[in-house]
C-alpha positions as CSV (number, residue, x, y, z in Angstrom):
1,X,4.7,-24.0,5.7
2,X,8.3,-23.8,6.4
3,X,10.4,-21.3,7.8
4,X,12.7,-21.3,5.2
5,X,10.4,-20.2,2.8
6,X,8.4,-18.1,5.0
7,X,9.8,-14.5,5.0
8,X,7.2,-12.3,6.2
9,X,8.0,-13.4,9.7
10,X,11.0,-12.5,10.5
11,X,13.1,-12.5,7.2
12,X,15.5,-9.6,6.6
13,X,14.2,-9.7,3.0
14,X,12.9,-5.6,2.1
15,X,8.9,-5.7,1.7
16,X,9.6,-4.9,-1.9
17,X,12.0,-7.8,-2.7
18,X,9.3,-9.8,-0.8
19,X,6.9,-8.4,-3.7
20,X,8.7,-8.8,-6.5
21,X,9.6,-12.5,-5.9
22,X,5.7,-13.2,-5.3
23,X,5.2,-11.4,-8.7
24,X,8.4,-13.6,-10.0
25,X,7.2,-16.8,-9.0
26,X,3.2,-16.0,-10.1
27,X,4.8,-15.8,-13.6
28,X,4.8,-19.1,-14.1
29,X,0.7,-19.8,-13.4
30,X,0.3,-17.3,-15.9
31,X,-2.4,-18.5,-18.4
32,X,-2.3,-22.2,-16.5
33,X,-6.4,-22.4,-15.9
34,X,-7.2,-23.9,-12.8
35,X,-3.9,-23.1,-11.5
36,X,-5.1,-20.3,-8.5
37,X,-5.0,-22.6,-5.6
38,X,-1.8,-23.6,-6.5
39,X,-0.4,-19.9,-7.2
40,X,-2.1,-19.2,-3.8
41,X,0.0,-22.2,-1.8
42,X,3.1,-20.9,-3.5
43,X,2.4,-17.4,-2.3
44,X,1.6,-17.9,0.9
45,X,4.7,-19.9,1.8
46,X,6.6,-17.2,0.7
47,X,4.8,-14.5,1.9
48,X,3.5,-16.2,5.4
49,X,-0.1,-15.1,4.7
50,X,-2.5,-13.8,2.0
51,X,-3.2,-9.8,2.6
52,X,-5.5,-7.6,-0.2
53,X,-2.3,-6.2,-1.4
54,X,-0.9,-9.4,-2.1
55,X,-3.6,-11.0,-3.3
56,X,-4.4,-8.1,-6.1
57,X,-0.8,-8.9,-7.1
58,X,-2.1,-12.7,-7.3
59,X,-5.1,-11.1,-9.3
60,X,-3.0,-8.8,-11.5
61,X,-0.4,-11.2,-12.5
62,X,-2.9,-14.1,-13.2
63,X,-5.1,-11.4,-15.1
64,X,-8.4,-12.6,-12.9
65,X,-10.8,-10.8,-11.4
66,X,-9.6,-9.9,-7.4
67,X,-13.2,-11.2,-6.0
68,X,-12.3,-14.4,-7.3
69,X,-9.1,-14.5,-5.2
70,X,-10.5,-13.5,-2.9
71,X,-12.9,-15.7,-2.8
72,X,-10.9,-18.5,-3.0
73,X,-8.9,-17.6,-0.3
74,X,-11.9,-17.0,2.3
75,X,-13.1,-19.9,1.3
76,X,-10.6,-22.8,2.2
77,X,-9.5,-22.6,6.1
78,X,-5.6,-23.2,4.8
79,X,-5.3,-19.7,3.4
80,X,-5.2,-16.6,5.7
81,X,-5.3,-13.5,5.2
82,X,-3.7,-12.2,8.8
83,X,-0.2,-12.6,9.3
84,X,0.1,-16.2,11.2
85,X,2.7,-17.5,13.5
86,X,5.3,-19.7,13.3
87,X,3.4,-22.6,14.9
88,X,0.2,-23.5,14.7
89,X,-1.6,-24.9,18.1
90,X,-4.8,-26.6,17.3
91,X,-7.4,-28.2,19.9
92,X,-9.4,-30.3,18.7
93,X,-13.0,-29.8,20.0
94,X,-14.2,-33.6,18.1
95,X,-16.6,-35.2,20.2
96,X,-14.5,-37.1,22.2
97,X,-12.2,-34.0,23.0
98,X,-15.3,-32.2,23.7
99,X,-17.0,-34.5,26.4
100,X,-13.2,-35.2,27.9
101,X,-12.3,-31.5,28.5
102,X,-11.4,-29.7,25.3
103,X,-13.0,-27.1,25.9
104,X,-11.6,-26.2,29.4
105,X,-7.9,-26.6,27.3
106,X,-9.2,-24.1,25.0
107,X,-10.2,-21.7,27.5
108,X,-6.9,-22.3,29.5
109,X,-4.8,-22.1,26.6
110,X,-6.5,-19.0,25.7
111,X,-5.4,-17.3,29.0
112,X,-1.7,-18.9,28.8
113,X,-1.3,-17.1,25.4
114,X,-3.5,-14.1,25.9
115,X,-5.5,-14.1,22.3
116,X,-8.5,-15.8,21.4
117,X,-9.1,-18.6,19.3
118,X,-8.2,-17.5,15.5
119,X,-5.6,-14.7,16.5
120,X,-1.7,-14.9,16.2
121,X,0.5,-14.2,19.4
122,X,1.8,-10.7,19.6
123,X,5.5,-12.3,19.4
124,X,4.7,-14.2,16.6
125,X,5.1,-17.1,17.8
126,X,1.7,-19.0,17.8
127,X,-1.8,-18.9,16.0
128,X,-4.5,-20.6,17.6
129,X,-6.6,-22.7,16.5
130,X,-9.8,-25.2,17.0
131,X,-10.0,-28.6,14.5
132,X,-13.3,-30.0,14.7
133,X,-11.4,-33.7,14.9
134,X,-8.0,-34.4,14.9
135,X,-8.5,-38.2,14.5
136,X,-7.3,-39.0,18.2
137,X,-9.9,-39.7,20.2
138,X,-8.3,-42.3,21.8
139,X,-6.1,-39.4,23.0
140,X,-9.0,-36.7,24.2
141,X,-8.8,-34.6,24.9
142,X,-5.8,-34.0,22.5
143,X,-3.7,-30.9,20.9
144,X,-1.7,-30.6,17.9
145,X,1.2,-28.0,17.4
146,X,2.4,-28.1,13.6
147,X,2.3,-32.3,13.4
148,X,2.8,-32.8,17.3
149,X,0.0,-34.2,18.9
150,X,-0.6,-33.9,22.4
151,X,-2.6,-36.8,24.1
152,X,-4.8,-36.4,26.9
153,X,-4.0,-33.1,27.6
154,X,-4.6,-31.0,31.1
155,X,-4.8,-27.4,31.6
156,X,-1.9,-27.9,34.0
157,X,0.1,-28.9,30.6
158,X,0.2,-26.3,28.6
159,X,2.6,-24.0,30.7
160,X,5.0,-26.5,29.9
161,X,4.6,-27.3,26.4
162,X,4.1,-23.5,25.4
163,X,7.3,-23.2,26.7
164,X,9.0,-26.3,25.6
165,X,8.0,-24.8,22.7
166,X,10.0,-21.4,23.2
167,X,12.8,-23.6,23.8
168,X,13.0,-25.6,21.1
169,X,13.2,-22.9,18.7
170,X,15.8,-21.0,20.5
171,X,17.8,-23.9,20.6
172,X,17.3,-24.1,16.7
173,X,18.1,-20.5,15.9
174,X,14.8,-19.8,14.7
């Protein structure tokens, strides 16, 4: 998801603009069948997430029943329905990452940002994840933020790269 797209993080679009351009750009799955999933991606890069009042929208405008979207979007680990942040950290817990740390990353990580595993930073910055594999056990135990992966990561680390992090986007404008 890309921050252009992404305005329910901080975008100065009004939450009812926000709306009506999720109801706008539903209108075109409109009697497509098979076509949720798709209407669901679109949303959620718009939107930044999936709550029940935008996915009764999703249900209205698609004329389906809301259990179904809702369904659909509990079901597959790419939709969410809590606001998410702008970067998503993700330690992989894989075998490999397991028996070579991972789980003391997790845990240290966990302190560093102050949420638990599944939750968004209060700035907004981070959601936090764990992947099951990453397919770098070569690297174990290894992170990934967005597409950056992190090889052979200590809990010494992640004070840096959380900030370089912090950095980065400031020096982006983001």
């Amino acid at each position: 998801m890309s921050n252009e797209t992404n305005c329910a993080i901080g975008c100065a679009e009004s939450e009812q603009a926000l709306l009506d351009r999720v109801r706008q750009l539903l209108s075109s799955y409109k009697g497509q069948q098979g076509s949720l999933i798709q209407a669901l991606h679109t949303v959620q890069g718009v939107y930044g997430y999936l709550p029940l009042e935008v996915q009764r929208i999703v249900a209205e405008e698609l004329d389906i029943p809301i259990a179904e979207v809702s369904g659909v979007t509990t079901f597959y680990s790419f939709f969410s329905d809590q606001p998410r942040g702008k970067h998503t950290i993700r330690i992989c817990l894989g075998t490999a990452c397991y028996v070579r740390g991972g789980v003391s990353i997790m845990d240290a990580l966990q302190k560093q940002l102050g949420i638990t595993v599944g939750n968004t930073t209060k700035d907004g910055m981070f959601t936090f994840e764990v992947a099951r594999c990453i397919g770098a056990c070569g690297l174990a135990p290894a992170m990934v933020i967005d597409t950056t992966i992190y090889p052979q990561v200590k809990p010494d680390d992640l004070a840096g790269i959380i900030d370089s992090w912090y950095k980065k986007d400031e020096e982006e404008g983001v």
